[in-house]
N, C-alpha and C positions, 0 to 999 in steps of 0.2 A: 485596474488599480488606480484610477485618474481621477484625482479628488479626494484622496484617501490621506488620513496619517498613516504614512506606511510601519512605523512604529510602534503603534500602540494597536494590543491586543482587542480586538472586535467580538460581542458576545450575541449568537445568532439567536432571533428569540425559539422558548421552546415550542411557540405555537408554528414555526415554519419549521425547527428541527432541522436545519440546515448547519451544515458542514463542508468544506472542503476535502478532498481525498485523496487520493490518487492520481483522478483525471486532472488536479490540476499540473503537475507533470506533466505528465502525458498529453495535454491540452498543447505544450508545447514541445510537440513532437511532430507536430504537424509538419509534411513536409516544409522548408524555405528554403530558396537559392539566393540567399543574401549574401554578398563574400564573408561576413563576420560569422555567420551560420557556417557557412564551408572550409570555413580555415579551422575548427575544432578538430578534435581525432571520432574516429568514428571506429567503432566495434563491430572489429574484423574476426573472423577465425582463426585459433592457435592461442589467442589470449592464455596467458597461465596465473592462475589465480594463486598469490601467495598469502598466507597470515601467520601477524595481524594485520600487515600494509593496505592488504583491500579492505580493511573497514573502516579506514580511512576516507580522507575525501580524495577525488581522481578532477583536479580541474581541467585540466586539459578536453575534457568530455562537454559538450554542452548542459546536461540535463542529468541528474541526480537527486534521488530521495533515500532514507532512512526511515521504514515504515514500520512502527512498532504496534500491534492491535491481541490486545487479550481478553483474556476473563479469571475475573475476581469473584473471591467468596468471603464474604463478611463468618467469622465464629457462630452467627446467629442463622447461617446459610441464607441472605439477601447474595443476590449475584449481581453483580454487574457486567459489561464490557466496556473495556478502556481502546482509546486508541493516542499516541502520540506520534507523529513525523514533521520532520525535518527535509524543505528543499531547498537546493541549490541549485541556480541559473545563472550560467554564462552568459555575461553580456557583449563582451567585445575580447575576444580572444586576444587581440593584440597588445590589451593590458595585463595581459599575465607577467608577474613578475614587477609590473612598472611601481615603484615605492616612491615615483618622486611625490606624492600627494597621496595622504592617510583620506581624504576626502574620494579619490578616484575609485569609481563603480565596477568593480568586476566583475560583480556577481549580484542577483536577487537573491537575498532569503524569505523562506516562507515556514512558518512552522503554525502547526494543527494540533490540537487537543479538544477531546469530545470523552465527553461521561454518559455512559449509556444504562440506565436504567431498569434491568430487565423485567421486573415485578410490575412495576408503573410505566413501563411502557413509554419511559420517556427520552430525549435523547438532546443533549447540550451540549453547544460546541463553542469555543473561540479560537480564532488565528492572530496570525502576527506576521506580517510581514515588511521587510528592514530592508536597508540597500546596502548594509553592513560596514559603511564607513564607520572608522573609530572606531572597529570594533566590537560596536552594539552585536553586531548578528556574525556568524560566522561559522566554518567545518574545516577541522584542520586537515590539511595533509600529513602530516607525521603516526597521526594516533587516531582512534576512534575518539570526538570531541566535536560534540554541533551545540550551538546554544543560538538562540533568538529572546533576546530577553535575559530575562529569570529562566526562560525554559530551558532544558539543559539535556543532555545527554552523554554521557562520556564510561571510558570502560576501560579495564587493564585486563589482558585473557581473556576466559570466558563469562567474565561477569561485567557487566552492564547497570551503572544508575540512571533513572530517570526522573526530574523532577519539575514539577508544571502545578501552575497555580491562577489560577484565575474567579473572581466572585464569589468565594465562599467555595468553591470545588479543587480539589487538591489531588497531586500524585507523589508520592516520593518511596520508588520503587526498586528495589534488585534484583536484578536476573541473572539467573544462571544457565547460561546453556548447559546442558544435558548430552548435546551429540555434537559432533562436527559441523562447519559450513555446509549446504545442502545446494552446490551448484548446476544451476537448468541449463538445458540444452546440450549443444555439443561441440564441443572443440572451441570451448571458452566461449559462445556465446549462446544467448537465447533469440532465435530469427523472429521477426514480426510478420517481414514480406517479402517478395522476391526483390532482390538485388542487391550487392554489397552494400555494407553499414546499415543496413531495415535491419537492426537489432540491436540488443543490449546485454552485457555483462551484468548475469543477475544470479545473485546467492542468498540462500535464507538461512537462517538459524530455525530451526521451524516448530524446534521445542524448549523453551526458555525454562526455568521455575524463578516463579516468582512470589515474592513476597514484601513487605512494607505498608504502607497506607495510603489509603484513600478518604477523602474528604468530599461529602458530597450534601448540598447545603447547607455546610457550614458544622453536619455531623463529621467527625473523625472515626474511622472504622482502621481498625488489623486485618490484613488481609493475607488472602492465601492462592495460587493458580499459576496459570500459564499463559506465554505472549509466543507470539509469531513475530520474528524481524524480518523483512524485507531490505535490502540492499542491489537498486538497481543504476547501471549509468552505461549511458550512450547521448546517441549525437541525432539522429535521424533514422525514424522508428515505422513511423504510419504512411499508408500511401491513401488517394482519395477516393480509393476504392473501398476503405474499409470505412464502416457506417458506426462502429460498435462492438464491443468485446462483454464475455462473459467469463469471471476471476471466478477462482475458488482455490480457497487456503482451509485443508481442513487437518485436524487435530483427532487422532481416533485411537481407541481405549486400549485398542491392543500394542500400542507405541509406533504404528506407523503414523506417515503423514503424508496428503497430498494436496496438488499444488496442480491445477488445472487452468489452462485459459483457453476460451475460444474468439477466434477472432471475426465478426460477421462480414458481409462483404453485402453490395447493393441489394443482390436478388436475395440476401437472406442467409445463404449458404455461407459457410463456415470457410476462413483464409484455408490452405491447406498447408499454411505453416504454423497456425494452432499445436501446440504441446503442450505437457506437465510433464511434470516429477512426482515416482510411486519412494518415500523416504521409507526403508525397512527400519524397524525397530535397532537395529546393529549398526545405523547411520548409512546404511549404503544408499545408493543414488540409482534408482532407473529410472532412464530417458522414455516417456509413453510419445508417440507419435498420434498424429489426428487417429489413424484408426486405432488405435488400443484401449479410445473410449468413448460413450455415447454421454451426451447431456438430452436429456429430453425433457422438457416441460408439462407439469402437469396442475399446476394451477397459477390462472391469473390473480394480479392485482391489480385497480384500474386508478392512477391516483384521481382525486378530488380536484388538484391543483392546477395539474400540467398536463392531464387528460392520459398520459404515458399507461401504456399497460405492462407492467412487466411479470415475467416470470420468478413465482416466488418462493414452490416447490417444484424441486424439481429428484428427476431417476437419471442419476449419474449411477454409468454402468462401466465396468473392465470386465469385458468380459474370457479374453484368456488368464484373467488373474484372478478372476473369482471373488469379484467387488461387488455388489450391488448394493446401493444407498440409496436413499431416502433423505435429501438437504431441504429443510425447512426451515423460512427466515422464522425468528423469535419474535416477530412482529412487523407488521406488514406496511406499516408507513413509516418509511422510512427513506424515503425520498429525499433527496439533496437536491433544491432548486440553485441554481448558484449565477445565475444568470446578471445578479448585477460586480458579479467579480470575474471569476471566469467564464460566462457565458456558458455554460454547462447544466443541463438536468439529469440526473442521476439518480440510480437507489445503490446505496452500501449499505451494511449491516451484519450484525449478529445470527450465527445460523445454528441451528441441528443437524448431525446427521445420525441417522438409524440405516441400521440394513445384514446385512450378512457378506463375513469373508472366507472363504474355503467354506464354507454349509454353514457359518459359527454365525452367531447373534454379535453383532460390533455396533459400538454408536460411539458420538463425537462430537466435538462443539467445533467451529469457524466462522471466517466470515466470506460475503459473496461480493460482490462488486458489477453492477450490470449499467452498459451505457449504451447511446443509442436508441432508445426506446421511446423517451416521448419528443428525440428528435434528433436527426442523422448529426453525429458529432464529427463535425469540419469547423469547429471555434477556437482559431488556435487562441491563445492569451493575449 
């Protein structure tokens, strides 16, 4: 971030198609024994997850995001994917609380907005990222309420507005969740790796309905669809064994929804604290462990850019649950180089899924998120 306005929203061009994501989080999750690192609270087992207080902000935690990513349909059936999030970064835990100066840094904010194009296969992103003095940037603790800018987010119960605006591309959306919070793992936390705190308190809302408008070149469309919220926060997540992870958030026609990661490790092979979550249609929650699914790859993409080959379809299998998909990205570059901010190379994006559950014909739409691939991620921020 050195040499930057950190204020003012930045618009990546469409011929790099770059975006920030996820990893940038998680970028800073890398382990640090810094005392201001270790003096945070760290996500232990037992956590009890209450709402609406947990969609709030948790500072006390070092590292927290607000990750919203859907898909839109124009009245004329043009689709899109939208993504918005919001993060927060602790920077010295022992200004918590300190009010004597509106100017004192507590936290980084960073917020992300990208319009995805699915027809034209194109994909536009800006960020924003603030130090949130004065209130420019900021996520409350009291209530669900993050804003960077103009960008905004905020909610009462299960409905949710979003509003983001940048060069001609606009969002201003409502959500309705549909089911309950969708919390992973077990005993209030999601693990990453062995040993206390390698994890995170993580919940999704995983079926929103959404509707509002979209603006993209400066067209204004009505729209109609569904978003996936992520809500995750912890202290210290990754060890430096791990090279890379494979996300998947999928959305499928029968009302279930699932939520898979794997986490790579040097030789290749998978953490074996890798999980997901199978959501039933009735909101319930099963815990899948590494073995109760396979990801296997079955075709390469090799970017042009960063030489990275990643995996673009893939056969995600359950196979005591009588899952098998077919996840296919909607377009295949989509590569996130990020290397003059986070140092990160990345592909996220818009996916398909097809395949069959109990013998039945199912398909789906989500998104994947793969890192590591065109180069082992040890870049913290």
């Amino acid at each position: 971030m050195r040499g930057r306005d950190l204020g003012a929203p930045r618009r990546a061009s469409v011929g790099q198609r770059v975006k920030i994501g996820m990893a940038v989080t998680l970028s800073l999750l890398v382990p640090t024994s810094t005392p201001a690192a270790q003096a945070f609270r760290q996500a232990l087992p037992g956590y009890r997850f209450e709402f609406p207080r947990d969609h709030a902000s948790h500072p006390d935690f070092k590292t927290e995001w607000w990750y919203y990513s859907g898909h839109l349909r124009t009245e004329d059936g043009l689709r899109f994917g939208y993504q918005l999030t919001f993060f927060r970064v602790g920077v010295d835990p022992s200004l918590r609380g300190d009010s004597r100066s509106r100017w004192a840094v507590r936290d980084l904010h960073l917020a992300h907005f990208a319009v995805s194009d699915l027809q034209q296969r194109r994909f536009i992103y800006w960020e924003r990222r603030d130090r949130g003095a004065l209130g420019s940037a900021g996520a409350s603790s009291e209530t669900l309420k993050m804003w960077n800018g103009a960008w905004t987010a905020d909610g009462k119960g299960n409905t949710h507005r979003l509003t983001a605006a940048a060069e001609g591309h606009a969002i201003d959306l409502t959500l309705t969740a549909t089911k309950p919070p969708s919390i992973h793992g077990l005993s209030g936390v999601s693990q990453k790796a062995e040993g206390a705190g390698r994890a995170s308190h993580y919940y999704s809302l995983t079926r929103m309905a959404t509707e509002g408008t979209l603006t993209v070149a400066g067209k204004r469309y009505g729209v109609t669809g569904s978003t996936w919220m992520d809500h995750e926060f912890g202290s210290n997540q990754l060890t430096p064994s791990q090279v890379g992870w494979d996300w998947f958030a999928l959305q499928l026609d029968d009302g279930t929804e699932l939520m898979l990661y794997q986490l790579r490790q040097t030789d290749g092979s998978p953490d074996p604290h890798s999980s997901g979550s199978l959501i039933h249609p009735d909101g319930r929650v099963e815990h899948l462990s590494l073995r109760a699914f396979r990801l296997e790859p079955h075709e390469v993409w090799q970017s042009p850019k960063s030489g990275g080959r990643y995996p673009i379809r893939w056969r995600v299998w359950l196979p005591e649950r009588r899952i098998d998909l077919i996840v296919q990205a909607a377009f295949s570059d989509q590569e996130l180089d990020t290397r003059g901010s986070t140092q990160v190379i990345y592909w996220e994006g818009s996916v398909t899924a097809s395949g069959t559950a109990n013998g039945r014909p199912i398909s789906g739409v989500g998104y994947l998120e793969m890192t590591g691939y065109a180069e082992p991620f040890r870049q913290p921020l």
